[in-house]
N, C-alpha and C positions, 0 to 999 in steps of 0.2 A: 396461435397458441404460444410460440416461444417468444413471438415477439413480442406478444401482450406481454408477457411473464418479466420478460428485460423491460419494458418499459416502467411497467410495475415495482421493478428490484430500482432502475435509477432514480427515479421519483421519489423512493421512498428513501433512499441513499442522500439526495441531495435534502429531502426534508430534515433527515437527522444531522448532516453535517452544518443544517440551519440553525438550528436548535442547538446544538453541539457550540458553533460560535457564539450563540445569545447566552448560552450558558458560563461562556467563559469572559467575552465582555462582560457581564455584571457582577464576576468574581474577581479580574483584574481591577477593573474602575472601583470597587469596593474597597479593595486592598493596596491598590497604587493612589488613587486620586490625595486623601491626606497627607502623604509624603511628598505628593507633588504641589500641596498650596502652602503645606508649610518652608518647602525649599525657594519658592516664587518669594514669600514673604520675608526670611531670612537674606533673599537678594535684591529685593527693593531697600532693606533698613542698612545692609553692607552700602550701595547706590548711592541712598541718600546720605551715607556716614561722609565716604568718600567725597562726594561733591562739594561736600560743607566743609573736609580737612583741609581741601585742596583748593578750594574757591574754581571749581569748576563748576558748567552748568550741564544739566542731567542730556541737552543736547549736545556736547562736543563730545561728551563720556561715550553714548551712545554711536556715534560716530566711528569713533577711535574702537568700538568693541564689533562692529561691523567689516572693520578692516581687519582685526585678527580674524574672524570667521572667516573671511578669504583668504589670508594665509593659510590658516587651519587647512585649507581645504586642499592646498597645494602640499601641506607635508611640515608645516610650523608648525612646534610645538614647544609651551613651556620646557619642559625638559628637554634634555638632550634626547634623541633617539636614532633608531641607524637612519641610512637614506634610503629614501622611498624607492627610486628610480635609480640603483645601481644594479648588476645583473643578479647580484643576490635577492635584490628588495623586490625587481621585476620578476624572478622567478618565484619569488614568495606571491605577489599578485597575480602572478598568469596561474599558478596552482589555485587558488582560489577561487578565479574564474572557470577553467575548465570541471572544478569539482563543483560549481554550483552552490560554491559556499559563500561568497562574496561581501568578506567584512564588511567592508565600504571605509576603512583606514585608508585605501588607496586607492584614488580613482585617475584616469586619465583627465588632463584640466587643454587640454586643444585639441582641436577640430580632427585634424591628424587623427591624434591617438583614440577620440571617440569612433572615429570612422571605422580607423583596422580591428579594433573589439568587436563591431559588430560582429563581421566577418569571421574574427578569429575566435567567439563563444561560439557561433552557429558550428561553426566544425569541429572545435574539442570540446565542447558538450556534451554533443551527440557522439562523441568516441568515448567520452567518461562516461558515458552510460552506457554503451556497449558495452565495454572494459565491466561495470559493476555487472552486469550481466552475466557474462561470463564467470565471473566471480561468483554470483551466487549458482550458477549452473555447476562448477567444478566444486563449491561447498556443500552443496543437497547431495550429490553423489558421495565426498567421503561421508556425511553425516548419514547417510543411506544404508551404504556398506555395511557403516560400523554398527548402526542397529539391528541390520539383518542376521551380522554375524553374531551377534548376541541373542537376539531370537533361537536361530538355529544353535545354541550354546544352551539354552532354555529347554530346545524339545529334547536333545540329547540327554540331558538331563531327567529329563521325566520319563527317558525311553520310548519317543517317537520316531527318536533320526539312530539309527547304531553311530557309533565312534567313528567308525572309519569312513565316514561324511558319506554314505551312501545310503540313500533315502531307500526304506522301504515302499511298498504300495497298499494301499486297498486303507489309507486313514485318512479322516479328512485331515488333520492336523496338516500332514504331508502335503492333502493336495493345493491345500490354502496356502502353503508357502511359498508356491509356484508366483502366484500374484500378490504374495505380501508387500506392503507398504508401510514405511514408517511413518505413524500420526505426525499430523499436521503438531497437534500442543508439542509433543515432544519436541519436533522440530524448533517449536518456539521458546521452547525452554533451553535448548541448549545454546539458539544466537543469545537469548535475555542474559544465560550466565556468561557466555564468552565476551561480550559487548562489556557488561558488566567489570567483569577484571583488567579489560583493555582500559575500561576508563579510569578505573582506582591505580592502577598500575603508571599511568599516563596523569592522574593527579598529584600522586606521588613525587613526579619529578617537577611537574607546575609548581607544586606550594614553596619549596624550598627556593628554586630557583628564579621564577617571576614575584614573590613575595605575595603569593594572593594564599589567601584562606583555604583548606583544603576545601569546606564545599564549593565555594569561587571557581577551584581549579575543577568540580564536579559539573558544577553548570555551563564551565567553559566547554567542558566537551564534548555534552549532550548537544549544546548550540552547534560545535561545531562539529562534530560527526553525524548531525542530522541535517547539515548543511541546512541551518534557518541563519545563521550566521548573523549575529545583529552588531556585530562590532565594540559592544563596550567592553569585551576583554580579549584582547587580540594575545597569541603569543608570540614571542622571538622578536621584538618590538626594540629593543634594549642594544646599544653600540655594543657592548661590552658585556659578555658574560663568565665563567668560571667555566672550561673545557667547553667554548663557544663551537668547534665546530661537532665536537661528538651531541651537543645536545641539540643542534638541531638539526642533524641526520636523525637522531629519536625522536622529536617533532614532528618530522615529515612521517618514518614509520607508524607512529602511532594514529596521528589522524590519517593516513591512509587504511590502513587497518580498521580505524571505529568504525568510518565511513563506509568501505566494503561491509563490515557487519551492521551498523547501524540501518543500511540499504535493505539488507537480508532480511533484518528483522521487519522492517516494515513491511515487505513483500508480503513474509507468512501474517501476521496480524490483519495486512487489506483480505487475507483467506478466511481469517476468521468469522471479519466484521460479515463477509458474504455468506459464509455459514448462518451467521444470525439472522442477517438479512432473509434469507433464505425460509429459517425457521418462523420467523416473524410473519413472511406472506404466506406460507403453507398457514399456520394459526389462522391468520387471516380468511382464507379462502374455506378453509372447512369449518370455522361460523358462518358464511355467508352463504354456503353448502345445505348446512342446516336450513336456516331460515328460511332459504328458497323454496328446499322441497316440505317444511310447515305450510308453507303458505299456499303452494299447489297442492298442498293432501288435504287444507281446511276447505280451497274453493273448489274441489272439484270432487271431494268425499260422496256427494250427492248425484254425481252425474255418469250415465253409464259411458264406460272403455271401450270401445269397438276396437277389434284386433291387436296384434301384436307392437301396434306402432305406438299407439298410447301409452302400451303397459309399460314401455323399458324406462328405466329410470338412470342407467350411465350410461350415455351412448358411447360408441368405440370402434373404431373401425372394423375389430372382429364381428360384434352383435349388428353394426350393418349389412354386414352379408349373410349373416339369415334372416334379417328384416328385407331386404332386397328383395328374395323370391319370392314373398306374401305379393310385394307390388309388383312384380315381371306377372306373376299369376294375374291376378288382376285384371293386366293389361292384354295378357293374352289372348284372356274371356271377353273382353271387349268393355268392361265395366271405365267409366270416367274416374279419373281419380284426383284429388287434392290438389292444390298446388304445394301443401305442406307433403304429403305423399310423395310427390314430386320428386319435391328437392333432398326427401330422405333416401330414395332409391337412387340418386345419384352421388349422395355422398361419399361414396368410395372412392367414384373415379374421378371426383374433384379431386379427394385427399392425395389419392394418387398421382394426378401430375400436380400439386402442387409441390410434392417430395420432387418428382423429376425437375424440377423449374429451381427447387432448392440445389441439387444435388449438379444440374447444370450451371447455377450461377457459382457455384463453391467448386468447381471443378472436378469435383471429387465425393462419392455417395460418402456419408456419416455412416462409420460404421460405432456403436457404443456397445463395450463390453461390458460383463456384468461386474467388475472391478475399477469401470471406469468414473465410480460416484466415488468412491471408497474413500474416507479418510479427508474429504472435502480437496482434495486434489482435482477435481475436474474444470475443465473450463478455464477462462484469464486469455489477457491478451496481453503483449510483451513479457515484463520477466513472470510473470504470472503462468505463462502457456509454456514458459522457458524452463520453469521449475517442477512440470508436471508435465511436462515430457521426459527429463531426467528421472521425476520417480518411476516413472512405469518403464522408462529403461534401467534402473537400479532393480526392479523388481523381477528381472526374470533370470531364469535359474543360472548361478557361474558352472 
């Protein structure tokens, strides 16, 4: 049953996230491909200008622009810029690396230095995601508090809680506070706004200073606080800048910053998408609910029901145990019975050690409360199980 259900929820997760890229391939290609044949043809007619001012042929040209791409790659560049590989420029690339953000402005160019990357992403990777982990583990908690305290702010107000923070009894208001949680949406409203002002705040000092456009400085940061990092606007790139070291200790603050929230936010949003998902296989299942039992009330409307086995319509582990004793009877009296009969009288204590067999390979029985669906908080593995552990530790009474 649960594992049909997860298999069902990833199926249909990877089907949309299929759909989801078909969808966006044909809006990118739609919208980028003309800019990109017009800049091809604008650089064949530059090519050919060139060749013919300079009485060069379009093989030496091409040569020659093969060998900047290899410098390029080493850290050449038209302009001036800082250096790659001093401990400033390498700690500007090892942050990159460990945050998973990986412009690709600077790469290692020998054997050497590809080898120790391996080794050295495999270990602070997985510590930078520890690290955001925690991060959002100690974020859900004050963002927790503060809703709760405002809730509790809310009943006192309408005369559920008296003033002096000492809960009466006998109201559900009260008893519900015990396991109140704060909504998931909320939750994702407040990383959207904080996220938000990190980034305009952190544009603010991009535009003036790197000379990029304020939405430029907008896009640079979504790129890079979502670590997809594509590299064509890197910041702190520049030898020389105007109070060079105060701004890029705010550089590093701020994409530290986006990144710990832009992580967050995606956390709660993958809750949502499984809410929908969710919502989507329940729709599912009970049209297919319907149909089924049409089609068993059309072909069997004409045929007589013997006993109580035929009649049930949800089976459940409770209503097999009083279908059980119709069959133990049965058997008693010595009458033959089904092999469908059978295996209905023994559905219990299939189901039952199959719970055992569950509860011994997990170490530990499931225990689920009736607060533990609430508010799409249940379930997740990593920061997912990280963050709804914390609410249901936020949620009990200070």
């Amino acid at each position: 049953g649960r594992l049909n259900a997860d298999n069902a929820r990833f199926l249909l997760l990877a089907v949309l996230i299929v759909l989801y890229m078909l969808c966006g391939a044909a809006v990118f290609s739609a919208i980028e491909l003309p800019t990109e044949r017009e800049a091809k043809e604008r650089w064949e007619e530059r090519m050919e200008n060139f060749t013919r001012r300079h009485n060069l042929s379009r093989a030496e040209l091409r040569h020659f622009l093969r060998e900047y791409e290899e410098a390029s790659v080493a850290g050449i560049r038209v302009d001036d810029i800082r250096p790659r590989w001093d401990f400033t420029g390498a700690f500007y690339f090892v942050g990159t690396v460990v945050s998973t953000i990986g412009f690709g402005m600077t790469t290692p160019a020998t054997v050497g230095g590809k080898i120790f990357l391996i080794f050295y992403g495999l270990i602070g990777c997985a510590g930078t995601i520890l690290f955001f982990n925690l991060f959002l583990e100690r974020l859900i908690t004050v963002i927790a508090y503060i809703m709760k305290s405002c809730h509790e702010r809310q009943l006192r107000r309408k005369g559920v809680l008296p003033h002096n923070g000492r809960r009466g009894s006998g109201t559900s208001e009260v008893d519900s506070l015990a396991g109140w949680k704060p909504s998931v949406y909320y939750v994702m409203l407040i990383l959207c706004v904080a996220s938000l002002i990190i980034s305009c705040c952190a544009s603010a000092m991009y535009t003036p200073i790197e000379g990029w456009s304020y939405f430029d400085s907008l896009y640079f940061c979504f790129v890079a606080f979502s670590t997809i990092g594509f590299g064509d606007l890197v910041s702190s790139q520049n030898i020389r800048y105007e109070s060079q070291g105060l701004y890029r200790f705010g550089n590093f603050v701020f994409i530290l910053m986006g990144v710990c929230c832009i992580y967050s936010l995606f956390n709660v949003i993958s809750i949502v998408i499984k809410q929908s998902i969710n919502w989507i296989l329940k729709k599912l299942a009970c049209k297919c609910c319907h149909r089924c039992q049409r089609r068993l009330f059309r072909s069997r409307r004409n045929v007589v029901m013997p006993g109580n086995v035929r009649s049930r319509r949800n089976i459940s582990i409770e209503t097999d145990v009083v279908n059980e004793s119709d069959t133990d009877g049965r058997r008693l009296s010595g009458e033959m019975i089904s092999m469908k009969d059978f295996l209905a009288s023994n559905k219990v204590s299939l189901a039952i050690m199959q719970k055992q067999l569950s509860e011994t390979a997990n170490g530990y029985p499931r225990q689920m409360s009736s607060n533990s669906k609430q508010n799409g908080f249940s379930g997740g593995v990593g920061a997912l199980a990280i963050m709804n552990n914390r609410l249901a530790e936020t949620s009990v009474d200070r």
